[in-house]
C-alpha positions as CSV (number, residue, x, y, z in Angstrom):
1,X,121.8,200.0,133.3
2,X,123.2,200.3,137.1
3,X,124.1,197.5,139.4
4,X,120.7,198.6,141.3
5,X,119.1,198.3,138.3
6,X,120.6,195.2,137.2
7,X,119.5,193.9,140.3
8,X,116.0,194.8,140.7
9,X,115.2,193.8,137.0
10,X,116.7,190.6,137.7
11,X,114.6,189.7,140.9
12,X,111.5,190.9,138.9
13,X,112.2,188.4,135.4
14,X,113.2,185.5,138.1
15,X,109.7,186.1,139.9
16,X,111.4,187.0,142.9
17,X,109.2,188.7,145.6
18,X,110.8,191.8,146.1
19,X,110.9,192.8,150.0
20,X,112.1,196.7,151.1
21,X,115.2,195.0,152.9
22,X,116.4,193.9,149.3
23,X,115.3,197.5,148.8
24,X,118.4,199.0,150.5
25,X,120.6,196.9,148.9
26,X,119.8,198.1,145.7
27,X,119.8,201.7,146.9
28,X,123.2,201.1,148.1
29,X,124.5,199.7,145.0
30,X,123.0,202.0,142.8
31,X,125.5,205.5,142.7
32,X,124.5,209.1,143.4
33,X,123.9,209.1,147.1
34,X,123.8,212.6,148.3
35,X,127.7,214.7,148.8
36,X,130.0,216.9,148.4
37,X,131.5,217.1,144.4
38,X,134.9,215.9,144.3
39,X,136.7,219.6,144.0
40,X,134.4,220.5,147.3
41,X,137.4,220.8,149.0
42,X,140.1,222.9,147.1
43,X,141.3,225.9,148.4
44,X,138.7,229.1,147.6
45,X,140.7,231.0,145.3
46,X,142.3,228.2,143.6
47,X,142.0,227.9,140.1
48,X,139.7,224.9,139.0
49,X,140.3,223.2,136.0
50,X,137.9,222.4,133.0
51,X,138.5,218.3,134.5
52,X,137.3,219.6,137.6
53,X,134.1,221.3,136.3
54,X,133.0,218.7,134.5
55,X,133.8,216.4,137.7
56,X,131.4,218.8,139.7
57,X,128.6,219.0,137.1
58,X,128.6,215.3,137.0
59,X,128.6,214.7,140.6
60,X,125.9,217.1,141.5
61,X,123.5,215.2,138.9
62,X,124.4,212.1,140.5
63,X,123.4,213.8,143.7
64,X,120.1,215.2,142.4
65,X,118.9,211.6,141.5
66,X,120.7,210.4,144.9
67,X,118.2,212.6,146.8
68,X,115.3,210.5,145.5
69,X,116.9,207.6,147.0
70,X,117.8,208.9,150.0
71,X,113.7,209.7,150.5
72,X,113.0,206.3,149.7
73,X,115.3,204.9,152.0
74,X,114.2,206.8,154.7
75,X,110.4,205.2,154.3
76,X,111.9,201.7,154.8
77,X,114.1,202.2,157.8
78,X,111.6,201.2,160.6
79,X,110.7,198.5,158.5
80,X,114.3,197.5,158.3
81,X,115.1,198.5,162.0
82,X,112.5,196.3,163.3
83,X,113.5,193.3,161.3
84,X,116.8,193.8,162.3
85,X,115.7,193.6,166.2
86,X,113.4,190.4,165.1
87,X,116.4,188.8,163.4
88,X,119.1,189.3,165.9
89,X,116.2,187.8,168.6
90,X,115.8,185.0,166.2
91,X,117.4,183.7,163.0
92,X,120.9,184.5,164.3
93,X,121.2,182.6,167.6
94,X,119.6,180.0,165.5
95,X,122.0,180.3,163.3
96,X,124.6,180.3,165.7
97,X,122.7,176.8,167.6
98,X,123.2,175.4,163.3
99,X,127.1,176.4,163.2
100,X,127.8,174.8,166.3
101,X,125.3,171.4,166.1
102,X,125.3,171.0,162.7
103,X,127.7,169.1,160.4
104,X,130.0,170.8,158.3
105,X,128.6,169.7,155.1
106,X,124.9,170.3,156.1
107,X,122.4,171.9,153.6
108,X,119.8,173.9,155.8
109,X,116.1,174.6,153.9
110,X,115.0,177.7,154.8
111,X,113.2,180.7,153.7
112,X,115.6,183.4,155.3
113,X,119.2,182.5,153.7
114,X,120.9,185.3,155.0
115,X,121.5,185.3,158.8
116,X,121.1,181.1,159.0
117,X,124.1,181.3,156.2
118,X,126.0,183.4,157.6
119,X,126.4,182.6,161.4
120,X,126.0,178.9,161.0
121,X,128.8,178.5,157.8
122,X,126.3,176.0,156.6
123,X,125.0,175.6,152.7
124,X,121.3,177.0,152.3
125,X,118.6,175.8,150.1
126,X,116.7,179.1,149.4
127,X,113.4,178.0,150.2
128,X,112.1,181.9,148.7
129,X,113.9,181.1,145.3
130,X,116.2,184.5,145.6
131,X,119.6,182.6,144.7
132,X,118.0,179.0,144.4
133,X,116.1,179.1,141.1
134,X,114.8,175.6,140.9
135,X,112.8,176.8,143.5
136,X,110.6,180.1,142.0
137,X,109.0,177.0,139.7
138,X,107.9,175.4,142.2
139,X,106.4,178.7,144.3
140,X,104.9,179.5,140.8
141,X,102.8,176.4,140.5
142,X,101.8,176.1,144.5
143,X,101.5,178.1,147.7
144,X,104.8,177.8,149.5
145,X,103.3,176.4,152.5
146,X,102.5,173.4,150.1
147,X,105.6,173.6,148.5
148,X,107.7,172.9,152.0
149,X,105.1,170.5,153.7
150,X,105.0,168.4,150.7
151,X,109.5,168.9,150.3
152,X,108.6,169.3,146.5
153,X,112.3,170.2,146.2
154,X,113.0,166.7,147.0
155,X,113.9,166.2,143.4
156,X,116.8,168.1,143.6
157,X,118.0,168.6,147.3
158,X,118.0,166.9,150.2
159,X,119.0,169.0,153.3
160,X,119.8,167.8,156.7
161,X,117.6,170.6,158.1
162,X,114.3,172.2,157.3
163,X,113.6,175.4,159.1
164,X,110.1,176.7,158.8
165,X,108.1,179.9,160.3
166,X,105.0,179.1,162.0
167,X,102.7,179.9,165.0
168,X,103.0,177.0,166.7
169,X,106.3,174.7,167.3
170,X,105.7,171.2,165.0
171,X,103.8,173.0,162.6
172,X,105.4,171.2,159.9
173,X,104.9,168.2,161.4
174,X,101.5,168.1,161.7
175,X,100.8,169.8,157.9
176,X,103.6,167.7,156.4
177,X,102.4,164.1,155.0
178,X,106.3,163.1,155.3
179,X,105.9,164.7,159.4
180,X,105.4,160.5,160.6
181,X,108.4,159.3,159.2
């Protein structure tokens, strides 16, 4: 079994919901993208070897299976293009605001681990459950709407900031019975 493979059956026993920008990382991880074989580039004339054959034959499998990929990739690409635009107009200058307002040793709750982690330097609580497990327990037994508003991961983190998605600013707040305090 590949890393891609790995990966993907490892979201899927963890009850991870599996989203086409986790997609591409799998693609990527998994070999046989589409290319030349290594001896593409000897010399016509040259004599190959039987190393080099078998070098060739094996490649060009890989890139038979690669061109599958490579079709499936290209029927996420807006998807991942246009979250890429809504991420860079979002969760990174927020995560930028976290890495220069928050303190070094802040945990930040939120849903979207990747850019918040990343450009604010702070720890995340994976509020989706993707690399905090404790969490896919509690999205199996509730909605996760419920899950943050009533901060059932209280039990085993605490984090200095809560970021939520919602329609309207305070959301939370209002939905939350811990919003008063």
């Amino acid at each position: 079994m590949g890393v891609g493979a790995g990966s993907s059956a490892l979201y899927l026993a963890r009850g991870v919901p599996v989203l086409s920008r986790y997609l591409v990382v799998v693609l990527r991880c998994s070999s046989g993208w589409p290319g030349a074989p290594p001896s593409a580039g000897r010399v016509r004339g040259t004599r190959a070897t039987r190393d080099t054959r078998a070098a060739d034959r094996l490649a060009c499998r890989g890139a038979g299976a690669g061109g599958e990929r490579c079709d499936l990739c290209l029927l996420v690409v807006p998807q991942v293009t246009s979250f890429t635009r809504g991420m860079e107009a979002s969760l990174v200058p927020l995560g930028r605001w976290l890495g220069a307002h928050a303190p070094a040793d802040a945990q930040v709750a939120t849903p979207d681990i990747g850019a918040i982690g990343y450009f604010s330097g702070r720890r995340v609580l994976d509020l989706g459950g993707l690399v905090t497990p404790r969490m896919v327990s509690l999205l199996e037994a509730a909605p996760f709407e419920e899950v943050l508003a009533n901060f059932a991961f209280a039990g085993f983190a605490r984090p200095a900031f809560v970021l939520d998605r919602a329609a309207t600013a305070g959301d939370l707040l209002r939905r939350s019975p811990w919003g008063p305090p």
